[in-house]
ZADO-923541 format. One record per residue (C-alpha): residue in one letter; x, y, z. Coordinates in pm, whole numbers, padded with zeros to 5 digits, always signed. Example, Ala and Ser with C-alpha at 12.3 -4.5 7.8 and 13.67 -1.06 7.14 Angstrom:
A+01230-00450+00780;S+01367-00106+00714;
***
This chain:
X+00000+00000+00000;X+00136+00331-00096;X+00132+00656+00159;X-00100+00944+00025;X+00062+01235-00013;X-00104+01499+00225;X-00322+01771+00016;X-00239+02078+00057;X-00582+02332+00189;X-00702+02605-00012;X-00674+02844+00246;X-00308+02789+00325;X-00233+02846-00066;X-00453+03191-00064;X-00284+03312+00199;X+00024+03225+00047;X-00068+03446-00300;X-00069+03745-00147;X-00342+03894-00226;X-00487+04176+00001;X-00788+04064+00175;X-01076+04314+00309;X-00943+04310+00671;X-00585+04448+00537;X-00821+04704+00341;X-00958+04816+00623;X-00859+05019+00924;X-00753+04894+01239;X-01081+05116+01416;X-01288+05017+01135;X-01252+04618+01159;X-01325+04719+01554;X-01636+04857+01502;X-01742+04639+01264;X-01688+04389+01510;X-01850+04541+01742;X-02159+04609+01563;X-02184+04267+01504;X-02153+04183+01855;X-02404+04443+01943;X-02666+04295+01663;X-02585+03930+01822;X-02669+04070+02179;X-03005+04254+02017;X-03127+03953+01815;X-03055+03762+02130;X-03259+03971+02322;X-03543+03941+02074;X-03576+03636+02074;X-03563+03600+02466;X-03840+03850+02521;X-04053+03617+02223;X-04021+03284+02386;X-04098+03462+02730;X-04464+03666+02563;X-04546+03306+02386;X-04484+03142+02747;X-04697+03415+02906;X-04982+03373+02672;X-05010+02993+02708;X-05050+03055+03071;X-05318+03354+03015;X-05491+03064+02760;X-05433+02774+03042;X-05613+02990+03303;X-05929+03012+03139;X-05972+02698+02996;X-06222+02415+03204;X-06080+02122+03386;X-06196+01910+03051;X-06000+02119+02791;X-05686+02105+03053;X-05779+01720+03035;X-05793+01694+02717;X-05519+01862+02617;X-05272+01728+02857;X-05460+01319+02933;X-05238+01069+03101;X-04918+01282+03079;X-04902+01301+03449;X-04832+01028+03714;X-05059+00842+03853;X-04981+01037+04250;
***
């Protein structure tokens, strides 16, 4: 059996072109803020979605409060125990 010969990966052989990539374009102070701006959208989208799980959990308890003892039944049947 012969020994593959190990491939060499893209990215090592781009870097090795030298080309100038968009971060070398860029500014020191504008990579940071772009960096930070995407840190800041993470944190708001975050957010977001915390506050929508939290109203949809609110609202199933606002519809679980006014339903009967035979639509909780219903709903929810033998998922409990038995004590």
């Amino acid at each position: 059996m012969s020994k593959k010969k190990p491939r060499q990966r893209k990215a090592a052989a781009q870097k090795q072109d030298g080309r100038p990539t968009l971060a070398d374009g860029l500014g020191g102070d504008t990579l940071d803020q772009l960096k930070k701006a995407k840190l800041a959208l993470l944190k708001t989208e975050k957010e977001e979605e915390e506050r929508r799980l939290a109203q949809k959990a609110k609202e199933r308890r606002e519809r679980e409060k006014t339903m009967s003892f035979g639509e909780l039944l219903d709903q929810y049947g033998d998922k409990g125990s038995k004590y």
